[in-house]
VMD Tcl script that draws the C-alpha trace (Angstrom):
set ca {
  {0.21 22.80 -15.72}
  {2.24 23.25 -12.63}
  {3.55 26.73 -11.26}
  {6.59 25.67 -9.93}
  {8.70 23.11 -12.02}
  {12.00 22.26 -11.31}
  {13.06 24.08 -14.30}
  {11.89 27.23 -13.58}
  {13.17 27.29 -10.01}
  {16.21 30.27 -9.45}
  {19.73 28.98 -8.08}
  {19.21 30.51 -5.20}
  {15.83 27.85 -4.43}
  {18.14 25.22 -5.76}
  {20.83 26.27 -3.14}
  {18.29 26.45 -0.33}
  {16.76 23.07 -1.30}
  {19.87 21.60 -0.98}
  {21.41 22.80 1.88}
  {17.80 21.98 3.22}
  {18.28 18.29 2.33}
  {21.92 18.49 3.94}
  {20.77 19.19 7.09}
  {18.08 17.05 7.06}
  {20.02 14.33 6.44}
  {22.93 15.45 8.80}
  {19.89 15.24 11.47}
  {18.72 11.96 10.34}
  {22.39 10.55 10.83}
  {22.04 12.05 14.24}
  {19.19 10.64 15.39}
  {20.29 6.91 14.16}
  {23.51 7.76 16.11}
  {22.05 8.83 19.27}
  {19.57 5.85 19.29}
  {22.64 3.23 18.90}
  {24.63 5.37 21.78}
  {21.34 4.82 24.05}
  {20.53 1.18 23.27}
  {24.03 0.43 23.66}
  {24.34 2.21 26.99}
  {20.97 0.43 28.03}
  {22.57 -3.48 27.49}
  {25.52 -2.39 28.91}
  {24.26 -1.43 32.04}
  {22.05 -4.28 32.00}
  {24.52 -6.70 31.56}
  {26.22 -5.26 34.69}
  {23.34 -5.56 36.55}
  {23.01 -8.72 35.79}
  {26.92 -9.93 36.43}
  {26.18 -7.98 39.88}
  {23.03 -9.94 40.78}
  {24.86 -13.78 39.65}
  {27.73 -12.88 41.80}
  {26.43 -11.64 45.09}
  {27.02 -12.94 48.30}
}
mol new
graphics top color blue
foreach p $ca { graphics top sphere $p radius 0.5 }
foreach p [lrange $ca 0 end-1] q [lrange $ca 1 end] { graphics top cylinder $p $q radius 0.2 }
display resetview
């Protein structure tokens, strides 16, 4: 059938897998976090922009 099944797979693939998947994930979480930290920083600038345009002289 298949070559590779998970039970035939040595601890140390098993390890690597994981930590694999760990820093995938960590990376993920990064990405989502970076992406909130820019479209916040994008409304908050235009909201100034937009105070300093309704108040000028």
């Amino acid at each position: 059938m298949d070559d590779h099944s998970p039970t035939d797979d040595s601890p140390a693939e098993d390890t690597l897998e994981k930590r694999r998947l760990a820093q995938e994930t960590k990376n993920e979480r990064q990405v989502w976090y970076f992406l909130a930290y820019f479209l916040f920083g994008i409304h908050f600038v235009a909201f100034i922009m937009i105070y300093a345009v309704r108040h000028a002289k």
